[in-house]
C-alpha positions in Angstrom: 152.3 -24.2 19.1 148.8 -26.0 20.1 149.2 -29.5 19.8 145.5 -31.4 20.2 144.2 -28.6 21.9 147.9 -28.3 24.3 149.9 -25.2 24.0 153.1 -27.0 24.0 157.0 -24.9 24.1 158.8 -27.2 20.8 161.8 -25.3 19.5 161.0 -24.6 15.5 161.4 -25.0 12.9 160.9 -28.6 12.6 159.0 -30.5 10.0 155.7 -32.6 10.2 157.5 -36.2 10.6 160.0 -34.6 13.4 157.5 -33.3 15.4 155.6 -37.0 14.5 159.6 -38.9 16.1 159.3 -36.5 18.8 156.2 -37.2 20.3 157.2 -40.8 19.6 154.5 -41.7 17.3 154.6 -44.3 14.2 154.1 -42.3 11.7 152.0 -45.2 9.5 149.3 -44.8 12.0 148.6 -41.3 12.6 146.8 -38.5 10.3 148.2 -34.9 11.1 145.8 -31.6 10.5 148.2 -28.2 10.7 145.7 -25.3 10.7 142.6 -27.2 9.4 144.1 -28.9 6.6 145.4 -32.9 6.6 149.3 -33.0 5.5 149.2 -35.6 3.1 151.9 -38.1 4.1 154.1 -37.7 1.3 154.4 -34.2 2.4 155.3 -34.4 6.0 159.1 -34.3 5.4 158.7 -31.0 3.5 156.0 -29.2 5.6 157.6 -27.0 8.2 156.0 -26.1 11.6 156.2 -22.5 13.3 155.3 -21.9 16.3 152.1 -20.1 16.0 150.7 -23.3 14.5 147.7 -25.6 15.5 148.4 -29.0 15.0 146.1 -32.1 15.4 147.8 -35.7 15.5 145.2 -38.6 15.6 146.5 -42.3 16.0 144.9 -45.2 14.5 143.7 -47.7 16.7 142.8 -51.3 15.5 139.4 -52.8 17.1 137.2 -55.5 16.6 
């Protein structure tokens, strides 16, 4: 699996918001792409991952 432009060994499958604890991110501040399209958050449970899949995790970050 490519992960942000990584290749990266992760045993699947595992869902959107598993690979999300994993990687120890909140998931209320990130926005996840698999394969050029955004997994809606609602959808993240359900949407599997393979290992053949591109994945692109961006985190929120608060400024001023």
């Amino acid at each position: 699996m490519i992960i942000n432009g990584q290749p990266e060994d992760i045993a699947t499958p595992l869902s959107v918001d598993e690979l999300i604890a994993r990687k120890g991110l909140n998931a209320g501040r990130v926005a996840v792409e698999v394969n050029g399209a955004i997994v809606p958050r609602d959808k993240r449970t359900q949407t599997m991952l393979s290992g053949t899949d591109t994945v692109e995790i961006v985190t929120f970050v608060q400024g001023g």
